[in-house]
KEKE-3310 file (N, C-alpha, C; in steps of 0.2 Angstrom, whole numbers, plus 5000, padded with zeros to 4 digits):
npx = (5004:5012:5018:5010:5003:5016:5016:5006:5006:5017:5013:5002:5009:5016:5007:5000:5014:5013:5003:5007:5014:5009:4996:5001:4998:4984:4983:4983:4995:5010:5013:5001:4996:5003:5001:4989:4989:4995:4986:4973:4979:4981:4969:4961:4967:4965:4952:4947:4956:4949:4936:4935:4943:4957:4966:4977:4991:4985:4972:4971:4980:4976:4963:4967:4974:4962:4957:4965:4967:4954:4953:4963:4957:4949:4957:4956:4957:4944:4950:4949:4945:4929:4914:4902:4889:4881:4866:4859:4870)
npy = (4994:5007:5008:5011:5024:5030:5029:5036:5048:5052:5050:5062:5070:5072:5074:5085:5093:5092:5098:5112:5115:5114:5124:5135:5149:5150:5144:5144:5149:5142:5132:5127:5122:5109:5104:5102:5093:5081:5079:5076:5065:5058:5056:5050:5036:5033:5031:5023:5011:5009:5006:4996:4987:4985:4973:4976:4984:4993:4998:5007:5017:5021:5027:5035:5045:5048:5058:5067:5074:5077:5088:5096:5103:5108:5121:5127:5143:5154:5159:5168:5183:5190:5194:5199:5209:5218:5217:5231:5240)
npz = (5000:5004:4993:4981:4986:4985:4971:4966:4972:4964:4953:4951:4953:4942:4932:4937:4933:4920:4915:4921:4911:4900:4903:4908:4906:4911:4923:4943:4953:4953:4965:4973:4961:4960:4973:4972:4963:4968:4981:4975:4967:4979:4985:4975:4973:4988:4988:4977:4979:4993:4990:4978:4984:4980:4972:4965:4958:4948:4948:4957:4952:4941:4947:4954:4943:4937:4947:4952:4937:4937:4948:4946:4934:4939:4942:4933:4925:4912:4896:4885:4885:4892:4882:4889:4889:4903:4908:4911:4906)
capx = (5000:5014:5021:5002:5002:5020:5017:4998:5009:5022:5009:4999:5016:5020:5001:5003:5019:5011:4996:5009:5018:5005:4991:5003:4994:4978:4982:4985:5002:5014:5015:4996:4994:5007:4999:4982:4988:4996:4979:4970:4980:4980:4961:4959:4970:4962:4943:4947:4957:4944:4930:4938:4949:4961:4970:4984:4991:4984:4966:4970:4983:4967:4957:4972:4975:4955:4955:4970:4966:4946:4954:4968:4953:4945:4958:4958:4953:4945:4955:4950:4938:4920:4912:4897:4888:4875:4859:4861:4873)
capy = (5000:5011:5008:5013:5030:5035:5029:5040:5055:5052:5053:5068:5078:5072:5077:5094:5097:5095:5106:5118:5114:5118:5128:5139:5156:5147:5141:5149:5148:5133:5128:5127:5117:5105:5101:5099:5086:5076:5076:5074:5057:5052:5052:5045:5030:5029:5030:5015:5007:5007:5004:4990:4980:4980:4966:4976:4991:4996:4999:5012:5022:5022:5029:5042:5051:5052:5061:5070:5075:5082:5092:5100:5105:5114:5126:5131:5150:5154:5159:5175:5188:5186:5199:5198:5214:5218:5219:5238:5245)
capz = (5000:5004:4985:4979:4988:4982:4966:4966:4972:4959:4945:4955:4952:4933:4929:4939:4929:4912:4918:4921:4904:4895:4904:4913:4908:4912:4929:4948:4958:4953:4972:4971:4955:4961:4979:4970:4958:4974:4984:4970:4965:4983:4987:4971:4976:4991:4988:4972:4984:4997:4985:4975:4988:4977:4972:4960:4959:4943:4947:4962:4949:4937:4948:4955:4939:4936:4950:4950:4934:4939:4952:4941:4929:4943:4945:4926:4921:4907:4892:4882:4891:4893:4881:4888:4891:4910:4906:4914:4901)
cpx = (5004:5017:5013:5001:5011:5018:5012:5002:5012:5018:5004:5005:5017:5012:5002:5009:5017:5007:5003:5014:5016:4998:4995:4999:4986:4979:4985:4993:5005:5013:5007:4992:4997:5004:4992:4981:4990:4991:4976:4971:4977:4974:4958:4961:4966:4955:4945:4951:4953:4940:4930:4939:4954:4967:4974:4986:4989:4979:4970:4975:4979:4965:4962:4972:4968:4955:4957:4970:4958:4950:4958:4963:4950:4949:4959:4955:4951:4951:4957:4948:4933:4919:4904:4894:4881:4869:4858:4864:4870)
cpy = (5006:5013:5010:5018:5034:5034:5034:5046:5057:5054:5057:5071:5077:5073:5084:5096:5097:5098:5112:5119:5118:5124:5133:5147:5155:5146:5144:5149:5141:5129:5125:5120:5111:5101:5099:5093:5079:5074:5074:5066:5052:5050:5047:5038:5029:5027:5023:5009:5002:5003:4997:4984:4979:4975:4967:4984:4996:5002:5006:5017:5024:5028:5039:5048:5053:5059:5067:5076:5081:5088:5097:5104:5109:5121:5132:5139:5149:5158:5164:5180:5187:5194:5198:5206:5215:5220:5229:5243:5245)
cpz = (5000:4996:4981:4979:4985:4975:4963:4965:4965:4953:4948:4952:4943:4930:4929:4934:4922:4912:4916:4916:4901:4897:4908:4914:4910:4921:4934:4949:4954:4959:4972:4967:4959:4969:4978:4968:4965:4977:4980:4968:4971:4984:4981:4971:4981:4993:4982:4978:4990:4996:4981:4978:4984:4976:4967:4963:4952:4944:4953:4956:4944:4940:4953:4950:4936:4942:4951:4945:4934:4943:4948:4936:4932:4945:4938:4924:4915:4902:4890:4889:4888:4890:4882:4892:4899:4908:4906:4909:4894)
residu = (UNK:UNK:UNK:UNK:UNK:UNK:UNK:UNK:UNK:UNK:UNK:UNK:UNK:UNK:UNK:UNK:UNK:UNK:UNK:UNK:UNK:UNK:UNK:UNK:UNK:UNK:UNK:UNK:UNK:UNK:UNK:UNK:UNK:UNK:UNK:UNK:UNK:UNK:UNK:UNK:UNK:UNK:UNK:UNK:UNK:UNK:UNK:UNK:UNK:UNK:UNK:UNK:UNK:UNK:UNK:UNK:UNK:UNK:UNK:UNK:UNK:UNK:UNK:UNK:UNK:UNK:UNK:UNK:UNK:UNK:UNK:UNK:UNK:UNK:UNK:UNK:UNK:UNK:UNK:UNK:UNK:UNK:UNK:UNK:UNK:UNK:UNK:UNK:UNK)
# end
């Protein structure tokens, strides 16, 4: 289990690093990105884990980078600006 949760971490950081590869004008803080993708892997390991019982180590790294990957998506800005005008003006 301990080789489950480094390895979750490990790919929590190497997701965060292409997040910040290529969304970098998109996304907050480095330090930020980078400690999202980590929890992000771990709950996902440990909820599939939990959930599963599993009986490799694939199924929990699956369930790591979906999650990993959700949260990471949550910190995204949009892109252009919003031309949308207030009812008001």
């Amino acid at each position: 289990m301990l080789l489950e949760a480094l390895g979750s971490a490990l790919l929590g950081l190497l997701l965060a690093g292409a997040a910040i590869h290529r969304l970098s004008h998109r996304l907050p803080t480095r330090s930020l990105v980078l400690a999202t993708g980590v929890a992000g892997a771990l709950c996902g390991a440990f909820v599939t884990h939990s959930a599963l019982d599993a009986g490799g180590v694939l199924l929990p790294l699956v369930g790591a980078a979906v999650v990993s990957a959700a949260s990471l998506s949550l910190l995204l800005r949009p892109g252009g600006r919003l031309r949308r005008r207030s009812a008001t003006a």
